[in-house]
TORRO-453877 format. One record per residue (C-alpha): residue number from 1; residue in one letter; x, z, y. Coordinates in pm, whole numbers, plus 50000, padded with zeros to 5 digits. Example, Ala and Ser with C-alpha at 12.3 -4.5 7.8 and 13.67 -1.06 7.14 Angstrom:
BEGIN
   pos   code       x       z       y
     1      A   51230   50780   49550
     2      S   51367   50714   49894
This chain:
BEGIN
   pos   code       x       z       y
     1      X   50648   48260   49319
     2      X   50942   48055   49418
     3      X   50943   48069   49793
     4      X   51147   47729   49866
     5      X   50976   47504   49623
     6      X   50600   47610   49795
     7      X   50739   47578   50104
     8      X   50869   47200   50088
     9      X   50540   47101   49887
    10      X   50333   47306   50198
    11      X   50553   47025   50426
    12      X   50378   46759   50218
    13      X   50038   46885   50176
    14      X   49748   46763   50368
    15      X   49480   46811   50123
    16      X   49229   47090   50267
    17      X   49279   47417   50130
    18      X   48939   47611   50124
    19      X   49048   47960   50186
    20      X   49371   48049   50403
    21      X   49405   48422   50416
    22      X   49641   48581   50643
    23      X   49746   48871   50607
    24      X   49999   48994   50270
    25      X   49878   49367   50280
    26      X   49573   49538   50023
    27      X   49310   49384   50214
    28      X   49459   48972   50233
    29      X   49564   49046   49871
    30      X   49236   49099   49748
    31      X   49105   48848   49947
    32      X   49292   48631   49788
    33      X   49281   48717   49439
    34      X   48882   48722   49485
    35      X   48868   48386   49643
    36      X   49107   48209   49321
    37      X   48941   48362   49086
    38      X   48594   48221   49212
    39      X   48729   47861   49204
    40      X   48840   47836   49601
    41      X   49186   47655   49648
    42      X   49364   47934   49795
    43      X   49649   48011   50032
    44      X   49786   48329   50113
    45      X   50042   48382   50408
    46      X   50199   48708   50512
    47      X   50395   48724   50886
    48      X   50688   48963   50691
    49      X   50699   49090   50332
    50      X   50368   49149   50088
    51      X   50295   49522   50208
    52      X   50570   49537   50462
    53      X   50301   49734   50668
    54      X   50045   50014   50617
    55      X   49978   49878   50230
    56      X   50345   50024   50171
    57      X   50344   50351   50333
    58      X   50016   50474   50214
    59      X   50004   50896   50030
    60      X   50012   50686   49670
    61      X   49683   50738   49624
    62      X   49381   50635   49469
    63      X   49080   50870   49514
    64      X   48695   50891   49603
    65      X   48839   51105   49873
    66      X   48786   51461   49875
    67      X   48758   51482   50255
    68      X   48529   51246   50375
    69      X   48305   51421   50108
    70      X   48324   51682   50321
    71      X   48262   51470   50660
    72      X   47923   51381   50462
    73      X   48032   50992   50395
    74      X   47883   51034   50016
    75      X   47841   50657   50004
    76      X   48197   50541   50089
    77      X   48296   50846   49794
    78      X   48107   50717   49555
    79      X   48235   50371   49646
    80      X   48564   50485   49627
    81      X   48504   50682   49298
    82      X   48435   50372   49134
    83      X   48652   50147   49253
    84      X   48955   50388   49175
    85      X   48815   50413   48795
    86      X   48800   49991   48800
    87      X   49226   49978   48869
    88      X   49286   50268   48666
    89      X   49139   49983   48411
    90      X   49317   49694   48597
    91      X   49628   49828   48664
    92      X   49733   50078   48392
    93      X   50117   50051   48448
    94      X   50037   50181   48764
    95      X   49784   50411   48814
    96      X   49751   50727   48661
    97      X   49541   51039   48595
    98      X   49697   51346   48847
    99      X   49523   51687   48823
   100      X   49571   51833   49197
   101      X   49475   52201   49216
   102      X   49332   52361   49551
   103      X   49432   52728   49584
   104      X   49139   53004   49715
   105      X   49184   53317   49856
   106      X   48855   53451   49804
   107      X   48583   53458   49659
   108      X   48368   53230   49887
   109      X   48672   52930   49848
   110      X   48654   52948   49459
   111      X   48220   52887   49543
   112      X   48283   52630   49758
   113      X   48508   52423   49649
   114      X   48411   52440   49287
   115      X   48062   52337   49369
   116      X   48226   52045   49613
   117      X   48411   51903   49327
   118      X   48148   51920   49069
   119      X   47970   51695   49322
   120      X   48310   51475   49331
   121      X   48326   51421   48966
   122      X   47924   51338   49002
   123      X   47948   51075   49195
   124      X   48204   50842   48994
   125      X   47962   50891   48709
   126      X   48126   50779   48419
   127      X   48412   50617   48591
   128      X   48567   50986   48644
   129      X   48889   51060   48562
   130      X   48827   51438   48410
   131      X   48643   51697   48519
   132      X   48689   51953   48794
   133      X   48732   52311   48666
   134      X   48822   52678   48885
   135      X   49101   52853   48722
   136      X   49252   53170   48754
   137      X   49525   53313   48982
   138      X   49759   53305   48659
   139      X   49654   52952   48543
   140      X   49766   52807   48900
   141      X   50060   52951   48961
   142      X   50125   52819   48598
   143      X   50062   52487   48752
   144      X   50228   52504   49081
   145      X   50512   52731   48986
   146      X   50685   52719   49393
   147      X   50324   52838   49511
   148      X   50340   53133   49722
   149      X   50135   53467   49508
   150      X   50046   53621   49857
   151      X   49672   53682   49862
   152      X   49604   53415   49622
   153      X   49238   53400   49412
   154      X   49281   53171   49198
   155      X   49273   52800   49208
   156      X   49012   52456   49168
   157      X   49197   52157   48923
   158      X   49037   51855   49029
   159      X   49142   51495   48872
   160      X   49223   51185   49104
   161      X   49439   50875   49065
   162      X   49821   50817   49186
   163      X   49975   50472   49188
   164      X   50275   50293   49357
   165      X   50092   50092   49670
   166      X   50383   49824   49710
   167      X   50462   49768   49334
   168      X   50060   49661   49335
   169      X   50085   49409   49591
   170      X   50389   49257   49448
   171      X   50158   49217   49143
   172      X   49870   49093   49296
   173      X   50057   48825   49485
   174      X   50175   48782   49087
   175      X   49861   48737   48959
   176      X   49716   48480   49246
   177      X   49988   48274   49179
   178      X   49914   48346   48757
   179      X   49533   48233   48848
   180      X   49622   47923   49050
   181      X   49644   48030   49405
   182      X   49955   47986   49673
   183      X   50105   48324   49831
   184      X   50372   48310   50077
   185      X   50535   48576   50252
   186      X   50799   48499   50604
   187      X   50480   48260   50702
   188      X   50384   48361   51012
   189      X   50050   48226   51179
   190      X   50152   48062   51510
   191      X   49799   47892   51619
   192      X   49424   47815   51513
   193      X   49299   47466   51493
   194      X   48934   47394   51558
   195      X   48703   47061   51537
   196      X   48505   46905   51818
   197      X   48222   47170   51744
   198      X   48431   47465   51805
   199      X   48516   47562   51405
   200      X   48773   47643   51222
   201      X   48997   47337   51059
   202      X   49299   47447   51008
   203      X   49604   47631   51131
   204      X   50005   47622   51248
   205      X   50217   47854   51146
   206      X   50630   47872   51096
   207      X   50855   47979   50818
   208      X   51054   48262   50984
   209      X   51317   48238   50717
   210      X   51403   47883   50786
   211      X   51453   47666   51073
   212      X   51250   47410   51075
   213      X   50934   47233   51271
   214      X   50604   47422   51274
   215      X   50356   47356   50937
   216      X   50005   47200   51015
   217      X   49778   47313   50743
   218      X   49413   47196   50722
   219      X   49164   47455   50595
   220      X   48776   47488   50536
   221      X   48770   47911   50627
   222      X   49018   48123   50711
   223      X   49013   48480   50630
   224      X   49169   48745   50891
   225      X   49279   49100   50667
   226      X   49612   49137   50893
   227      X   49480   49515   50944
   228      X   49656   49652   51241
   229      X   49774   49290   51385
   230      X   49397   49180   51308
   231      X   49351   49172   51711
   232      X   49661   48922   51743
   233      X   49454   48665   51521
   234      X   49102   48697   51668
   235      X   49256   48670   52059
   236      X   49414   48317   51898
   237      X   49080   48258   51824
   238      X   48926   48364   52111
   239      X   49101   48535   52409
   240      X   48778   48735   52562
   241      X   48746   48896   52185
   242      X   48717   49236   52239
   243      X   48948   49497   52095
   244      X   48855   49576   51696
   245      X   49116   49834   51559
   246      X   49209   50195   51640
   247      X   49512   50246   51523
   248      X   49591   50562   51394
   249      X   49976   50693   51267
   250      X   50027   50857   50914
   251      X   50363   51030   50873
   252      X   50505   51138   50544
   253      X   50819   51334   50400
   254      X   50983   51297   50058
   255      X   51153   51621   49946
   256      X   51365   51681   49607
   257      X   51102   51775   49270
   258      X   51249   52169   49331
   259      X   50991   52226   49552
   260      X   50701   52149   49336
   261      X   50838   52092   48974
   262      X   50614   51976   48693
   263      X   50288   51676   48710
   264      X   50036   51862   48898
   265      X   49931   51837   49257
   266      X   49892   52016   49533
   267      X   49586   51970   49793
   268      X   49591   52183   50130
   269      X   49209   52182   50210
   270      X   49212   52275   50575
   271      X   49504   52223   50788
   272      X   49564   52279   51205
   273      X   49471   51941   51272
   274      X   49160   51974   51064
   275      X   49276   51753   50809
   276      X   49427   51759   50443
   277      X   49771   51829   50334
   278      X   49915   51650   50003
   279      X   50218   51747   49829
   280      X   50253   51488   49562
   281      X   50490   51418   49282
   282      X   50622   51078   49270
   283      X   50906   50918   49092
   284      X   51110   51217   49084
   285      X   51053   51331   49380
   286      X   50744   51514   49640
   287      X   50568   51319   49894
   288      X   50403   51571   50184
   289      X   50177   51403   50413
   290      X   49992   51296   50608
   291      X   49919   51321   51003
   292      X   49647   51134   51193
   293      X   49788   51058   51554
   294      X   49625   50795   51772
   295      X   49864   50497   51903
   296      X   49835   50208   52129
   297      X   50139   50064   52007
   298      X   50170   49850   51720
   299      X   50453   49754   51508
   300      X   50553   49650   51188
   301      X   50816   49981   51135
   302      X   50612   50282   51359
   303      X   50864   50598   51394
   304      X   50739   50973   51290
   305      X   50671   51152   51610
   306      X   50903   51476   51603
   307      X   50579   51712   51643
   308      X   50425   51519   51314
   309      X   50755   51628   51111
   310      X   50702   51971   51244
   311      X   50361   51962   51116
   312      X   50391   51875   50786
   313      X   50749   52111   50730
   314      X   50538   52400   50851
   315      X   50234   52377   50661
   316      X   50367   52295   50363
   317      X   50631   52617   50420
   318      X   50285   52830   50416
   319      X   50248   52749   50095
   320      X   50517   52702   49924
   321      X   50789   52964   49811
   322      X   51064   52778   49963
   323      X   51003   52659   50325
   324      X   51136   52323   50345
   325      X   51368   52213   50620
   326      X   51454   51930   50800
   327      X   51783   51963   50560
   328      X   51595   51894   50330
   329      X   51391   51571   50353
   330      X   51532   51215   50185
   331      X   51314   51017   50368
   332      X   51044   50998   50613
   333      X   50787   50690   50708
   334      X   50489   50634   50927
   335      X   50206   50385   50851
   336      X   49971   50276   51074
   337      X   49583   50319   50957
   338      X   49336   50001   51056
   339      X   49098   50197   51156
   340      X   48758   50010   51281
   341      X   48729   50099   51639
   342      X   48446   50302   51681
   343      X   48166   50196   51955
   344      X   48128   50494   52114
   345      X   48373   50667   52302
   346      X   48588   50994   52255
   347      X   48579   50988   51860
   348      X   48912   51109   51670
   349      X   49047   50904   51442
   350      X   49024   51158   51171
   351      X   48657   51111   51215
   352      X   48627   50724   51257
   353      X   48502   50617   50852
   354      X   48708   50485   50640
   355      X   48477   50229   50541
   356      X   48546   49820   50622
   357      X   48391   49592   50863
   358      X   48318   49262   50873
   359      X   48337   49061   51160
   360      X   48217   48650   51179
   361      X   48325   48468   51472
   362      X   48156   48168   51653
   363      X   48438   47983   51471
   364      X   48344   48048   51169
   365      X   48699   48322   51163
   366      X   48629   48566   50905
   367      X   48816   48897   50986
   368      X   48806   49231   50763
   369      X   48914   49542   50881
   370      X   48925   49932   50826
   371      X   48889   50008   50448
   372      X   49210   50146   50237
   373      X   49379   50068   49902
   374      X   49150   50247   49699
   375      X   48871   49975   49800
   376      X   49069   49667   49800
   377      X   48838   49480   49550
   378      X   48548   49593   49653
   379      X   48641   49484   50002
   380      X   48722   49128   49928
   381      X   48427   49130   49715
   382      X   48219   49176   50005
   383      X   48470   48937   50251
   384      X   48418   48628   49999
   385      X   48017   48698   49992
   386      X   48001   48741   50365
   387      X   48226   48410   50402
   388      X   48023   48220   50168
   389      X   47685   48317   50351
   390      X   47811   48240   50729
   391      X   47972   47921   50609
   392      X   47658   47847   50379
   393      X   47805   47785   50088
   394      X   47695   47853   49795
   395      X   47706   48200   49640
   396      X   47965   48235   49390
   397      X   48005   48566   49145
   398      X   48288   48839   49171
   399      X   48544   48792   48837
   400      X   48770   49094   48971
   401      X   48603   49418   48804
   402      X   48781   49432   48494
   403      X   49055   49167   48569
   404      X   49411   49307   48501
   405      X   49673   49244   48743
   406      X   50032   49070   48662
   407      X   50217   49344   48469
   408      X   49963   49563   48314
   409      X   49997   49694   47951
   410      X   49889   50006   47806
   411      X   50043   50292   47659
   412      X   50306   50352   47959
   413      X   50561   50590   47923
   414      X   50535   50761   48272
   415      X   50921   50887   48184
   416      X   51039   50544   48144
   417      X   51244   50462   48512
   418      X   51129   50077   48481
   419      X   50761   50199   48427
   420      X   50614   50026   48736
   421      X   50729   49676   48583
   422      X   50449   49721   48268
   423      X   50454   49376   48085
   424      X   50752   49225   48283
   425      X   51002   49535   48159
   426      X   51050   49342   47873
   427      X   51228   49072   48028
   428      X   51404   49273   48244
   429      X   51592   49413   47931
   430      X   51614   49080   47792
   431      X   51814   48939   48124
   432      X   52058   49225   48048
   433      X   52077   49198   47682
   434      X   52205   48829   47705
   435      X   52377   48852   48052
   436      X   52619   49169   48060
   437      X   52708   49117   48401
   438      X   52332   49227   48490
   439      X   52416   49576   48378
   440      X   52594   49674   48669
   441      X   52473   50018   48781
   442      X   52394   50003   49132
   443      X   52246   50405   49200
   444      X   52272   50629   48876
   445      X   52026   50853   48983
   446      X   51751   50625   49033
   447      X   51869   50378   48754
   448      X   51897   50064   48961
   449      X   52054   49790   48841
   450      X   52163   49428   48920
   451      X   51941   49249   48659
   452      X   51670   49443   48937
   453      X   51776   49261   49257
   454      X   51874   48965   49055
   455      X   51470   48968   48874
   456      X   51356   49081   49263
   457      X   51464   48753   49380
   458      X   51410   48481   49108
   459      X   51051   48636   49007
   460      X   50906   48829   49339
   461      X   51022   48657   49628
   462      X   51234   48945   49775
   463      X   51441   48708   50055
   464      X   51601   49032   50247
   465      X   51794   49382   50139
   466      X   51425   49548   50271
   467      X   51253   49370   50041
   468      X   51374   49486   49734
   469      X   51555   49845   49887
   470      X   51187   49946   50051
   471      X   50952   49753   49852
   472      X   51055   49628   49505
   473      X   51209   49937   49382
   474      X   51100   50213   49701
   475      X   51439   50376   49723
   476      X   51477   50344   50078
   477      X   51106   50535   50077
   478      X   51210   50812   49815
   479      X   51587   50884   49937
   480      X   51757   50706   50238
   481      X   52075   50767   50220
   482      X   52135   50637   49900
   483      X   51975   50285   49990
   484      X   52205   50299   50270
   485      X   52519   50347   50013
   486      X   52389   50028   49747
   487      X   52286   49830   50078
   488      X   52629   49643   50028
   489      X   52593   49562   49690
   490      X   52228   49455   49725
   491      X   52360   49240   50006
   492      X   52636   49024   49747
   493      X   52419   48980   49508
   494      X   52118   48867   49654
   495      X   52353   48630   49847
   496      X   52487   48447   49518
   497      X   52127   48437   49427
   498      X   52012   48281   49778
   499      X   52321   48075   49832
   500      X   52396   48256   50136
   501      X   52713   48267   50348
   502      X   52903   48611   50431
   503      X   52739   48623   50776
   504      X   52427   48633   50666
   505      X   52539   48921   50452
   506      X   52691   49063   50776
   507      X   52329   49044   50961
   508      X   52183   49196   50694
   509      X   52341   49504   50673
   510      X   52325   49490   51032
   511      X   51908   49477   51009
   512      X   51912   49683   50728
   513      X   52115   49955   50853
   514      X   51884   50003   51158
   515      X   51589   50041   50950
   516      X   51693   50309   50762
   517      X   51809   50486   51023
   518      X   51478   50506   51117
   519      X   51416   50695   50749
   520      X   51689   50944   50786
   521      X   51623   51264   50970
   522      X   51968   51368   51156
């Protein structure tokens, strides 16, 4: 994981890599991971920062999926179901058990969604994370103590998985690099290279971060999982390809604990929009989302549309005790779902699956698309089996089931603020046992020290303030403001860690400050 010493040997290299993946989000990361672990020298390149996309702005979840039980998809739940038990098992220092309880008010809601759920915890078999039980009116308000009384039944606990989407990248561009594999992020693909028979050889791309002449790479496959920018690579490839991903926007709030205290969940069943509503404890704090809006436009930082703040602030206020107001939101954030354009026209994207595809070029370009976090391994499960058949080579087994990622160790203490380091806590607290320096508070609230931006650097190539403010240690995603006040100090030290001059402190701040603007609702 150091950035400038795999960059200067890339310079150097012309020995054929096997697998190039492009793409630093879930999907290229498990691409990735799959492709080391079967033996394939692997490269992984990322345009921006590992998850600087969707894979960081996701509801921090990992579930079967409640709601596309009920659009009838029983084979992408079950899917799902499993896959979430398999990084509960990989990834214990990041996932964990969260009961989430629906409220009825009647008798008919207590049937139904009792009998929906039993089917839920069916279908993960023995990969469930506890069972699904209807409680009374006094057990759930027991649970969700800021739940309005009005007309309330009673209540359905159901058990589903929470984890931190960004920390999980970080780790699994970790553990590729553990296993043997090269992951780069600031690597941005600038053009495909093909033989005199039309395939695949290699690529071009540029180091953003750096000035310097473009880097030829040779290559015997390359893997597309750049989710929403997935179009950009396959019109390189071909510039008649027709359009693959619907883009849909998910918008979420982060409000103080106060408005749902305590470790349990709350799950909105219907909504307006015909959706679900999540209110979520997370590190302190409640995430409320999400929206499903169709866009055209794609970016790396989409903006919440006004009417999708609106929409989450009023239904959660139907439910909760206290309405919440625009006052009171830390943050907000859009993400941008890769949705598999659906063939036939007129479809919302609420009802376009969640499942992946799989498209093979004439090249020989592999691109994966649609899917979510919850599936990453299973998708690059099936990405490295398709890739294997079209290229006929021979079939190779999945090592990924029960493979733990960088970091995990068991026994977490969920009250511990350094929790989502696992195994690499330890020397975290030994870089500011021997240096004292490192023990420089940065934000008291959210413990945040300089031995973190200092470790962010050295050990998981953070290169800007966004990297380690948004992604490394998700303040700028759980309370804006406050990023905004450390930005400075982020800025020093990661300069006199990068050897960087005061302008490029300047510019950051600059870049920075923009961003978060775009977090902060005036």
């Amino acid at each position: 994981m150091k950035r400038e010493a795999i960059v200067a040997a890339l310079r150097k290299d012309l020995e054929p890599w096997d697998v190039i993946v492009a793409g630093g989000g879930a999907t290229g990361l498990g691409a990735a991971l799959e492709a080391v672990t079967r033996g394939y020298r692997t490269l992984l390149l990322e345009q921006a920062d590992f998850a600087a996309s969707t894979s960081s702005k996701s509801t921090k979840l990992v579930h079967g999926g409640v709601r596309y039980l009920a659009q009838g998809d029983v084979s992408l739940v079950r899917e799902a179901s499993i896959e979430r038990g398999r990084l509960a098992h990989n990834a214990p220092h990041l996932v964990r058990n969260l009961s989430f309880v629906i409220p009825t008010f009647n008798a008919w809601e207590n049937i139904k969604y009792t009998i929906g759920l039993k089917m839920y915890d069916w279908l993960a078999g023995n990969l469930s994370l506890g069972k699904s039980v209807h409680i009374s009116r006094k057990d759930t308000l027991d649970k969700l103590s800021t739940l309005k009384k009005d007309r309330l039944a009673g209540g359905v606990l159901y058990h589903d998985g929470q984890f931190d989407d960004s920390r999980l990248a970080i780790n699994l561009a970790q553990t590729i690099s553990d296993k043997g594999g090269t992951v780069l992020n600031y690597m941005k693909i600038t053009g495909l290279r093909k033989d005199g028979e039309g395939n695949i050889s290699g690529l071009t791309v540029r180091d953003t971060l750096n000035d310097g002449p473009e880097i030829f790479l040779n290559t015997r496959a390359v893997i597309n999982a750049t989710g929403v920018f997935a179009d950009d690579v396959l019109e390189m490839d071909n510039p008649d390809a027709p359009k693959s991903i619907a883009a849909s926007q998910g918008v979420h709030v982060v409000l103080d604990s106060s408005f749902l205290p305590g470790h349990n969940a709350l799950m909105i069943p219907s909504t307006s929009d015909g959706r679900v509503l999540f209110v979520v404890p997370w590190h302190n704090k409640v995430v409320v989302g999400t929206t499903d809006t169709p866009v055209n436009h794609i970016s790396l930082e989409p903006h919440a549309l006004e009417a999708e703040i609106n929409f989450i602030l009023q239904t959660a206020g139907q439910y909760l005790v206290r309405a919440p107001q625009r006052s009171d939101v830390r943050s907000v954030w859009a993400g941008l779902r890769p949705l598999a354009a659906a063939k036939a026209e007129g479809h919302k994207t609420k009802e376009i699956s969640r499942s992946h595809k799989i498209i093979v070029a004439a090249s020989g370009l592999v691109t994966i698309i649609g899917g979510k976090w919850t599936t990453y391994r299973r998708m690059a499960e099936d990405v490295l089996h398709q890739l294997e058949k079209s290229l006929r080579w021979k079939q190779t087994e999945s090592q990924t089931q029960e493979m733990l990622v960088h970091g995990a160790t068991p026994n977490v203490n969920w009250d511990d603020p350094w929790y989502f380091y696992g195994s690499d806590a330890l020397y975290l607290h030994q870089l500011v046992a021997t240096q004292p320096d490192m023990q420089e508070v940065l934000s008291e609230p959210y413990y945040i020290l300089k031995a973190q931006v200092v470790w962010a650097v050295r050990e998981e190539m953070a290169r800007n303030i966004a990297d380690f403010l948004a992604r490394r240690v998700r303040l700028l995603f759980l309370d804006a403001r406050e990023a905004l006040r450390i930005a400075p100090a982020v800025a020093a030290i990661m300069a006199t860690e990068l050897i960087k001059d005061e302008r490029w402190v300047n510019e950051q701040l600059k870049t920075f400050e923009t961003l978060a603007q775009g977090y902060i609702l005036s």
